[in-house]
Kinemage of the C-alpha trace (Angstrom):
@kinemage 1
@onewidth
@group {chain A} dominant
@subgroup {mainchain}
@vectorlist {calphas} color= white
{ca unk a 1} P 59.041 7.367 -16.076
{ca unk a 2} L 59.559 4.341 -17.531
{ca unk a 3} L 58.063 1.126 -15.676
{ca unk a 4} L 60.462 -1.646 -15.883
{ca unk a 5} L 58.156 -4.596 -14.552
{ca unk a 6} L 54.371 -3.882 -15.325
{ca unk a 7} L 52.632 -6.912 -14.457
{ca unk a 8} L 53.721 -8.646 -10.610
{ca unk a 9} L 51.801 -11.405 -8.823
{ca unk a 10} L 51.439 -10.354 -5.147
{ca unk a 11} L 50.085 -11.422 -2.202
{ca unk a 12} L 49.006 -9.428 1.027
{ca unk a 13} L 49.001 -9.401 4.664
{ca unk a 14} L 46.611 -7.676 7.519
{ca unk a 15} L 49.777 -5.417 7.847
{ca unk a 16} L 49.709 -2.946 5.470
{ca unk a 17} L 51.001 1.066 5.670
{ca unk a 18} L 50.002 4.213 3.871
{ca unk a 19} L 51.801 4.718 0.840
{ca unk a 20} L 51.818 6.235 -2.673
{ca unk a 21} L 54.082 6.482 -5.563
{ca unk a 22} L 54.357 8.056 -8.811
{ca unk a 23} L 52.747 5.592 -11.247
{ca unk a 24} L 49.363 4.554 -12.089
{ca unk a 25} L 48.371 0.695 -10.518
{ca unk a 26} L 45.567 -1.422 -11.312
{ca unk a 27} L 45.182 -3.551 -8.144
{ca unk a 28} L 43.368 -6.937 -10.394
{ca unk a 29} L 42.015 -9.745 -8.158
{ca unk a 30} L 42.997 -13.510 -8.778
{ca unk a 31} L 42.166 -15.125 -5.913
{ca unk a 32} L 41.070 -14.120 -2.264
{ca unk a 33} L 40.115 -10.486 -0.852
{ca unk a 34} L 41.713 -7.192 0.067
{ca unk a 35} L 40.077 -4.121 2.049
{ca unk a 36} L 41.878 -1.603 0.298
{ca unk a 37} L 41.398 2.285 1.204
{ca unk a 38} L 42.667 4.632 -1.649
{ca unk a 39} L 42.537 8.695 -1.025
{ca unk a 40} L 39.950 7.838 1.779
{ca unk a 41} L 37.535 5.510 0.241
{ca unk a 42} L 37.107 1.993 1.006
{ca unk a 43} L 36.254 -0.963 -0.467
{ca unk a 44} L 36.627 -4.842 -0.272
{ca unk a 45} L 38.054 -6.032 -3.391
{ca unk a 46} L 37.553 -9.559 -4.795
{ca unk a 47} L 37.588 -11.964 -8.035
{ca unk a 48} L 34.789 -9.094 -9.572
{ca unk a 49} L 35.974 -5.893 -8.313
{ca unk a 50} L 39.823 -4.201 -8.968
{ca unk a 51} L 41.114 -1.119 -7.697
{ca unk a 52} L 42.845 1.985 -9.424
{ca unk a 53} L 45.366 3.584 -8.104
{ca unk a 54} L 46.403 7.020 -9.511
{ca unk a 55} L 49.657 8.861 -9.061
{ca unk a 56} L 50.648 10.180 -5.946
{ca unk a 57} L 47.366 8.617 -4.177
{ca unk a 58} L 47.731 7.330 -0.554
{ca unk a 59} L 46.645 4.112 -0.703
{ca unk a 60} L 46.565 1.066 1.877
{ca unk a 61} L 45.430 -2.376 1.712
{ca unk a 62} L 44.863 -5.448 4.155
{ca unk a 63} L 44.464 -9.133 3.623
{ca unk a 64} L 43.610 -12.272 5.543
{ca unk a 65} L 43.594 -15.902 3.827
{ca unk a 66} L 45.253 -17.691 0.807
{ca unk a 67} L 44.973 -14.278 -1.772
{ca unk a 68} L 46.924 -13.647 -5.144
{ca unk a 69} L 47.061 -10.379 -7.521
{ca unk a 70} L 47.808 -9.372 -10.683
{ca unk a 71} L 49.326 -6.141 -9.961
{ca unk a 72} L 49.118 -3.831 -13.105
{ca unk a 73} L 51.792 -0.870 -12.644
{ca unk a 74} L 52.159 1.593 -15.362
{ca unk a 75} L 52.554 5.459 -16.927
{ca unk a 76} L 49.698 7.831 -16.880
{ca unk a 77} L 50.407 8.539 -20.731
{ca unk a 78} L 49.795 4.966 -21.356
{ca unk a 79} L 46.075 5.218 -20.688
{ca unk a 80} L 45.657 8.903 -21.207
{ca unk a 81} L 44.201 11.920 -19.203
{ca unk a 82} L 40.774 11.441 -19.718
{ca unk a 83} L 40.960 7.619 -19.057
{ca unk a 84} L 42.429 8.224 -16.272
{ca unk a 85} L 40.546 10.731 -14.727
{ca unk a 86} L 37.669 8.948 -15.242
{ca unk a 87} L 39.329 6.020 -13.714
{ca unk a 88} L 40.831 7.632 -11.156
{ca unk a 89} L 37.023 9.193 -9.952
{ca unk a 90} L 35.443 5.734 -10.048
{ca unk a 91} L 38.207 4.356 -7.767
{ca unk a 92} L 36.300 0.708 -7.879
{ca unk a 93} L 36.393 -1.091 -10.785
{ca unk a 94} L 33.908 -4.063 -12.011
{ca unk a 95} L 35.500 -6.487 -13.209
{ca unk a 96} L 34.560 -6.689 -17.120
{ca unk a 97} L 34.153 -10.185 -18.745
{ca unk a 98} L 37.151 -9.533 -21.250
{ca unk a 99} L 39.291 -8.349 -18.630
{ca unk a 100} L 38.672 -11.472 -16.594
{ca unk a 101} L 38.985 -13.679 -19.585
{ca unk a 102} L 42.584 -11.720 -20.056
{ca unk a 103} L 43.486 -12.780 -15.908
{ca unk a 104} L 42.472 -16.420 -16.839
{ca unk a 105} L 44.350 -16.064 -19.716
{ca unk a 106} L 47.659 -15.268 -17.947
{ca unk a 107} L 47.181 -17.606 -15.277
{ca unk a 108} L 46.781 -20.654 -17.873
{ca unk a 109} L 49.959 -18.971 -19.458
{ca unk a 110} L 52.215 -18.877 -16.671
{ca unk a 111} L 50.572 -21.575 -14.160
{ca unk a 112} L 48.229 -20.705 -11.729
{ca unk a 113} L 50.303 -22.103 -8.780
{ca unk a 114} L 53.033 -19.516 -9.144
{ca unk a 115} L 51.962 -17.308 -6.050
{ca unk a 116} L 54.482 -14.446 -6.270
{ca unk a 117} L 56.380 -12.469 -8.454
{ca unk a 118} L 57.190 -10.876 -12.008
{ca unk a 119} L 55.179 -12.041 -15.020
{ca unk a 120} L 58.070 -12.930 -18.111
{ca unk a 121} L 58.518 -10.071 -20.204
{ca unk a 122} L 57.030 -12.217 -22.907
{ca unk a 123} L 53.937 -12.376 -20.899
{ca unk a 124} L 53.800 -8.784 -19.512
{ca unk a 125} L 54.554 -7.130 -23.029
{ca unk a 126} L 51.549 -9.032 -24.456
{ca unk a 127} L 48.866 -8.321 -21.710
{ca unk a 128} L 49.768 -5.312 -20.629
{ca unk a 129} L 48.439 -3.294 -23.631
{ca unk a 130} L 45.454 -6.062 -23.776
{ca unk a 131} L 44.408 -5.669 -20.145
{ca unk a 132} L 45.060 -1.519 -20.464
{ca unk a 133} L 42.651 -1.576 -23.821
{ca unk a 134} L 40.060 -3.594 -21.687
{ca unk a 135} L 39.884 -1.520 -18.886
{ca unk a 136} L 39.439 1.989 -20.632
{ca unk a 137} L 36.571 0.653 -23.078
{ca unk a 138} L 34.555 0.395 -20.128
{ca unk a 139} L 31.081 2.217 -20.493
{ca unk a 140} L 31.886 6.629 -20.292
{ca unk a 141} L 30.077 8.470 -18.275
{ca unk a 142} L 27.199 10.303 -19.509
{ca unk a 143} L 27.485 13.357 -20.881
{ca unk a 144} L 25.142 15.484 -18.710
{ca unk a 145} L 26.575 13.938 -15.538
{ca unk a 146} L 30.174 14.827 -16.567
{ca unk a 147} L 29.272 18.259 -17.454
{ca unk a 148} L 27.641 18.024 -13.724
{ca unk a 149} L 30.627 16.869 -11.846
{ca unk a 150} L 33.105 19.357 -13.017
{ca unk a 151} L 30.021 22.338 -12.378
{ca unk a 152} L 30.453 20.688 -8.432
{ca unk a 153} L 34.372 20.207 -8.570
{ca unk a 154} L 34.724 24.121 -9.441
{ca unk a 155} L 32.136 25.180 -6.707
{ca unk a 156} L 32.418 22.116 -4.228
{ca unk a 157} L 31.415 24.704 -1.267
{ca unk a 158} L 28.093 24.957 -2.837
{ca unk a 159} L 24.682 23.451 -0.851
{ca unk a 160} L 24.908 20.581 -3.555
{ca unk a 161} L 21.557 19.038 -2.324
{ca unk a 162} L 20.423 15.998 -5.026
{ca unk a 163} L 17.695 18.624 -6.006
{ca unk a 164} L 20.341 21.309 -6.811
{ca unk a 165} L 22.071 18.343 -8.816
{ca unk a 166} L 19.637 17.203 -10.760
{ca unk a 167} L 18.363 20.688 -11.506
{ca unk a 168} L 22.256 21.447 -13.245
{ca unk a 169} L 22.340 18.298 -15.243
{ca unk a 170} L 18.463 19.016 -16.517
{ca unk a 171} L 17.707 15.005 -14.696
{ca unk a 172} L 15.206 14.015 -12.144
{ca unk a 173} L 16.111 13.500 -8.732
{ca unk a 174} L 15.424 9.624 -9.440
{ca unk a 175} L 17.251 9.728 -13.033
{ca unk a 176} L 20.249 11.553 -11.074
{ca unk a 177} L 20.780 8.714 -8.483
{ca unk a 178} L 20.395 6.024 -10.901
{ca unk a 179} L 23.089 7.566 -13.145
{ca unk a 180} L 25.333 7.867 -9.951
{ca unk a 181} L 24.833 4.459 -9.369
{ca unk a 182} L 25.562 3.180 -12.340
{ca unk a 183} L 28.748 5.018 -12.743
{ca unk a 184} L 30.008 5.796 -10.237
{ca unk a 185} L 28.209 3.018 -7.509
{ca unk a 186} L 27.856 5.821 -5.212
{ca unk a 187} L 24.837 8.309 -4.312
{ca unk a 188} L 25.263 12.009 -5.510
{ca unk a 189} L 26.098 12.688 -1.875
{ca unk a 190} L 28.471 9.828 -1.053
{ca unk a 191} L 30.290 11.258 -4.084
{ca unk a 192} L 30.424 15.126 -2.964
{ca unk a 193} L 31.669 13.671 0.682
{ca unk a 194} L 34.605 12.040 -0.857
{ca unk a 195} L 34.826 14.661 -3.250
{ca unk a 196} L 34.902 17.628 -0.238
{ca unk a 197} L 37.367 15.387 1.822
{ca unk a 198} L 39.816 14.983 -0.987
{ca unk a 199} L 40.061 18.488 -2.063
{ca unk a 200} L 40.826 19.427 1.674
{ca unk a 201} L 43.257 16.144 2.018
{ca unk a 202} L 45.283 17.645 -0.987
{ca unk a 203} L 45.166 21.334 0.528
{ca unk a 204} L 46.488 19.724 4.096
{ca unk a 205} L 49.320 18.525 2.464
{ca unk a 206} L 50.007 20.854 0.065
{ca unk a 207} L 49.176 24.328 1.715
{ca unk a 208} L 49.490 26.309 4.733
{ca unk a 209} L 45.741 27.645 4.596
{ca unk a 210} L 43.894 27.723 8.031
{ca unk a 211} L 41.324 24.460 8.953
{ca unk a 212} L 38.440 26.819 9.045
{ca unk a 213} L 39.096 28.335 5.994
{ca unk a 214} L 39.617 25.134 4.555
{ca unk a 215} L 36.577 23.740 6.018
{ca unk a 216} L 34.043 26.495 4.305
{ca unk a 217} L 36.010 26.071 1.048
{ca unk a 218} L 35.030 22.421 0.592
{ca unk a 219} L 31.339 23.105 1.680
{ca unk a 220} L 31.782 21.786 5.394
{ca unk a 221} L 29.392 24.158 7.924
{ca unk a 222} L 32.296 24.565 10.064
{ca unk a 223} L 36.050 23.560 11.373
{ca unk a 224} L 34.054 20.794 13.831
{ca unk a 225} L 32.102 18.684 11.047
{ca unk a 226} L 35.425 18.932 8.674
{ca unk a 227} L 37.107 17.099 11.793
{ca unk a 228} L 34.171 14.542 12.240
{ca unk a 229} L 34.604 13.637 8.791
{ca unk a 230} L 38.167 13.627 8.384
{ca unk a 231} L 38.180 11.236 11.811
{ca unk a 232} L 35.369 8.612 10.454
{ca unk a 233} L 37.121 8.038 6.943
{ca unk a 234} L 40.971 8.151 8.030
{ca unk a 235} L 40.916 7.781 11.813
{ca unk a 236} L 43.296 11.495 12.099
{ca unk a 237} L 41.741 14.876 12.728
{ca unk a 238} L 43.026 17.489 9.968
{ca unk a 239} L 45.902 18.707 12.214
{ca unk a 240} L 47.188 15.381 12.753
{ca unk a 241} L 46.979 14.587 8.831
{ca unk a 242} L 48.905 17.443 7.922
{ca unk a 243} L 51.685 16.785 10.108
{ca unk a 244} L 51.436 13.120 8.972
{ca unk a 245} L 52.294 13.834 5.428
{ca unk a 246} L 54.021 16.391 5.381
{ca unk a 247} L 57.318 15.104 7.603
């Protein structure tokens, strides 16, 4: 698929729906703040934090004040599979020093009053590539905790405790969490909880098989905490997603 416009100023309202779409965006704060809530997980977003976005990801976002972003739409082949997965775990993205002299960059370019709208094509198929670079030459996860995390995405029903973690990836309990953090800026169990929930999101919309079953699949004890959890993060009980996305 070829993007025809990748770089768009936008701004935001408190009114935002659920949506996805079939291209990678890189949601890149200029001014202001978003909540933004993509697969399930939330975060507020400002002038240090941006958002990826990968294909076919429900994603939603809300606004309130003056706000402006650099909206960074493009093809998964541009940044590659293992960027992108990497990308796409991490969700939240700091806000590197060259990308953010890149955003100050464009803004001196183009005029930072211009609230709205497509960058030129002069503009766009300069930074584009720049901004792209920037972003995947952030740090790479660590070896051992890669290895770890796709031990717990082929056995997510597994009692993952941090103990059982750390003993996998050869790390101490301590070592384990700071690695997490620094990656990731989640705990080891913050990230199996989205993890769980987004395997069964994908199998809700995407397969027939029963909530229980689902449930004991993704490591939940039963049908009843798969519900609590699926309630807390996107307000709908499993039933009630499923029929969502799949009309």
């Amino acid at each position: 698929m070829a993007i025809s416009h990748p770089l768009t100023f936008r701004t935001y309202g408190g009114d935002g729906v659920l949506h996805r779409h079939e291209h990678v965006q890189i949601v890149l704060p200029m001014q202001g703040e978003m909540e933004i809530e993509v697969d399930g997980r939330g975060d507020r977003l400002d002038v240090a934090r941006a958002a990826f976005v990968a294909p076919d990801t429900s994603h939603v976002q809300s606004a309130s004040g003056k706000n402006r972003f650099l909206i960074l739409d493009c093809d998964l082949a541009d940044i590659g599979d293992d960027d992108a997965e990497r990308l796409r775990r991490q969700t939240f993205l700091p806000i590197p020093a060259a990308v953010r002299r890149l955003l100050d960059f464009i803004d001196l370019s183009i005029g930072a009053d211009r609230p709205v709208g497509q960058l030129p094509d002069t503009v766009a198929r300069h930074c584009t590539p720049l901004l792209l670079a920037a972003l995947t030459a952030m740090p790479q996860r660590a070896s051992r905790l890669q290895a770890l995390l796709r031990r717990i995405e082929a056995a997510p029903g597994r009692l993952w405790t941090a103990a059982a973690m750390a003993r996998v990836a050869n790390l101490s309990v301590s070592r384990l969490h700071a690695l997490f953090k620094a990656e990731l800026q989640q705990t080891p169990q913050e990230w199996l909880s989205d993890l769980r929930l987004r395997l069964v999101q994908e199998a809700l919309v995407e397969s027939d098989v029963p909530l229980a079953e689902l449930a004991l699949r993704a490591g939940y004890s039963d049908q009843s905490a798969l519900t609590r959890a699926m309630r807390r993060t996107t307000g709908l009980t499993p039933a009630a997603y499923r029929k969502q996305h799949r009309q």
